[in-house]
C-alpha positions as CSV (number, residue, x, y, z in Angstrom):
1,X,15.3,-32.4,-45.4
2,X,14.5,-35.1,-43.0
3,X,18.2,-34.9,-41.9
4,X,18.2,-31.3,-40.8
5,X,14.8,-32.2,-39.1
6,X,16.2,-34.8,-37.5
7,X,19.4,-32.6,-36.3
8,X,17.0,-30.2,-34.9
9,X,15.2,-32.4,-33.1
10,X,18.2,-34.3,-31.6
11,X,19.6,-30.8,-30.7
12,X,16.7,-29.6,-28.7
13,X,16.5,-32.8,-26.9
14,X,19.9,-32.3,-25.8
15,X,19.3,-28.8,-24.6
16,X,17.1,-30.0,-22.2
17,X,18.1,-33.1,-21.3
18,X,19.0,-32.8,-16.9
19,X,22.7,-32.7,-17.2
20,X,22.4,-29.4,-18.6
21,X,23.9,-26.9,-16.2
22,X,21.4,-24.6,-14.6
23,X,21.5,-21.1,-14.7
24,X,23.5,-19.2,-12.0
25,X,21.6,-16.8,-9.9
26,X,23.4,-13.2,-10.1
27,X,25.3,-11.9,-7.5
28,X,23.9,-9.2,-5.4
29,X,24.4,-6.0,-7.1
30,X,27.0,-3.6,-5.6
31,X,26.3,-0.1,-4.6
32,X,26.4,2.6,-6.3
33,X,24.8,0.6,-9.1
34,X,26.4,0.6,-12.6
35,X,23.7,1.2,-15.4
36,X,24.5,-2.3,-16.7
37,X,22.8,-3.9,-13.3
38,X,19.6,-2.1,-13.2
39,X,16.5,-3.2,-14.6
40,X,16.9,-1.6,-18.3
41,X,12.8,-1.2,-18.4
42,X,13.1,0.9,-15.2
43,X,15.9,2.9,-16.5
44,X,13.6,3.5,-19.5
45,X,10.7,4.2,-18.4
46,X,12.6,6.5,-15.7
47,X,13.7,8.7,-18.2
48,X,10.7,8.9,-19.7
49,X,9.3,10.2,-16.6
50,X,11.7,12.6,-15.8
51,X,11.4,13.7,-19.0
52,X,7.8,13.9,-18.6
53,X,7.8,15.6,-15.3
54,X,10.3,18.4,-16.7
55,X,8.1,19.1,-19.8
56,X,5.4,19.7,-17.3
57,X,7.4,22.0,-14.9
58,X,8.5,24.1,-17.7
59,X,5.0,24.8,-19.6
60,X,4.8,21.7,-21.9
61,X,6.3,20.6,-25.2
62,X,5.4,24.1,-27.2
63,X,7.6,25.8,-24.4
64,X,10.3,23.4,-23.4
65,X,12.6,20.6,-24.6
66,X,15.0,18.3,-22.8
67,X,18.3,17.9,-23.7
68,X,19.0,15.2,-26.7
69,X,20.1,12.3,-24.2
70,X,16.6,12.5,-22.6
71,X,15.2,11.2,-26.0
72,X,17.9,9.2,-27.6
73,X,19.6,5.3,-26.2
74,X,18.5,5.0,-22.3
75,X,22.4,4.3,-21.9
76,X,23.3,7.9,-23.0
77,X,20.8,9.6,-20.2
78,X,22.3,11.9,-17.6
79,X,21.6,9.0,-14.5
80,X,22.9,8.4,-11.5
81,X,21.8,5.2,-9.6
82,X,21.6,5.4,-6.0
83,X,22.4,2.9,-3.3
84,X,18.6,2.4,-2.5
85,X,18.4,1.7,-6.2
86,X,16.6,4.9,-7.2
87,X,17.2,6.8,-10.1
88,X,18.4,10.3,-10.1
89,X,18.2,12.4,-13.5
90,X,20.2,15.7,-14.2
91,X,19.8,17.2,-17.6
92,X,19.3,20.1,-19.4
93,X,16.9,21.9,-21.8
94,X,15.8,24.9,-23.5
95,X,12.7,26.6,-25.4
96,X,12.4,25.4,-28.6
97,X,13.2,29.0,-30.6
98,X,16.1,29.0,-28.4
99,X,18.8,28.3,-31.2
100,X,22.1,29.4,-32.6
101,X,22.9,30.2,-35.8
102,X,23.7,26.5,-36.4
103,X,20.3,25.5,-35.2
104,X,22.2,23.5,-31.6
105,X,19.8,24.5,-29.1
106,X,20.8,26.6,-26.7
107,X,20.3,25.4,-23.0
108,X,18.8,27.7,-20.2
109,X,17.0,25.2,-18.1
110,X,18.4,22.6,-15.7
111,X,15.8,20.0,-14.7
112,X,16.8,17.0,-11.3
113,X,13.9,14.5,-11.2
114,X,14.4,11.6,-8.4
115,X,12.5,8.1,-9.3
116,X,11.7,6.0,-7.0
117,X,12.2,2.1,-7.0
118,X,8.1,2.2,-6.7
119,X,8.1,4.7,-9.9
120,X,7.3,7.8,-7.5
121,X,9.1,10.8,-8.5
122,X,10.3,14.1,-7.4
123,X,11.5,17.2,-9.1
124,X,14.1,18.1,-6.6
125,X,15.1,21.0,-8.8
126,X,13.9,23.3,-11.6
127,X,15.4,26.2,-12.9
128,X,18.5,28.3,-14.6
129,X,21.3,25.8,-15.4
130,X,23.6,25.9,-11.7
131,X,27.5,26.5,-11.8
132,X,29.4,23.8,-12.0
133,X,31.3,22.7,-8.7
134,X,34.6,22.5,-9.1
């Protein structure tokens, strides 16, 4: 017992002893931003906004859902990150008895919510799902 004490104790003395090397500061992030180099509580708490702001816009939870990747891993949402380092979500959803025969809900809403860095937002668009541009 007194060894392993002893071993801990030596260890953490070594950790921060000054000839440890000090942490590097990280490069400037490149634009657009990969998900990876944005602040992952932003991201979050993005999402949950536009999330949010879409069950709002559409009549509230007893009339609207978002699509499964608005709820699920934060790496999984529908985001692109802008040069200015806001966030801009594009996803889908649908009215809860909206469902096939499998029970997959089936999508008739398209939602775009821009966040701001200063967690400002702005539903640029609301409404039937658009064509896709080829």
């Amino acid at each position: 017992m007194r060894y392993w004490l002893a071993l801990a104790l030596a260890l953490s003395v070594v950790s921060l002893s000054p000839t440890s090397t000090p942490a590097q500061s990280p490069a400037a992030p490149a634009s657009p931003q990969p998900q990876s180099e944005v602040d992952r509580l932003f991201l979050t708490r993005g999402r949950n906004i536009a999330r949010a702001a879409a069950e709002t816009a559409n009549g509230g939870l007893g009339y609207y859902m978002a699509e499964p990747a608005m709820h699920g891993p934060t790496a999984n949402a529908p985001v692109v990150i802008n040069e200015d380092g806001s966030l801009q979500f594009t996803f889908k959803g649908f009215r809860p008895e909206d469902r096939d025969i499998n029970g997959n809900p089936t999508f008739s809403f398209e939602t775009e919510v821009l966040i701001n860095p200063d967690r400002t937002f702005q539903v640029v668009y609301n409404g039937p799902i658009r064509p896709v541009s080829p």
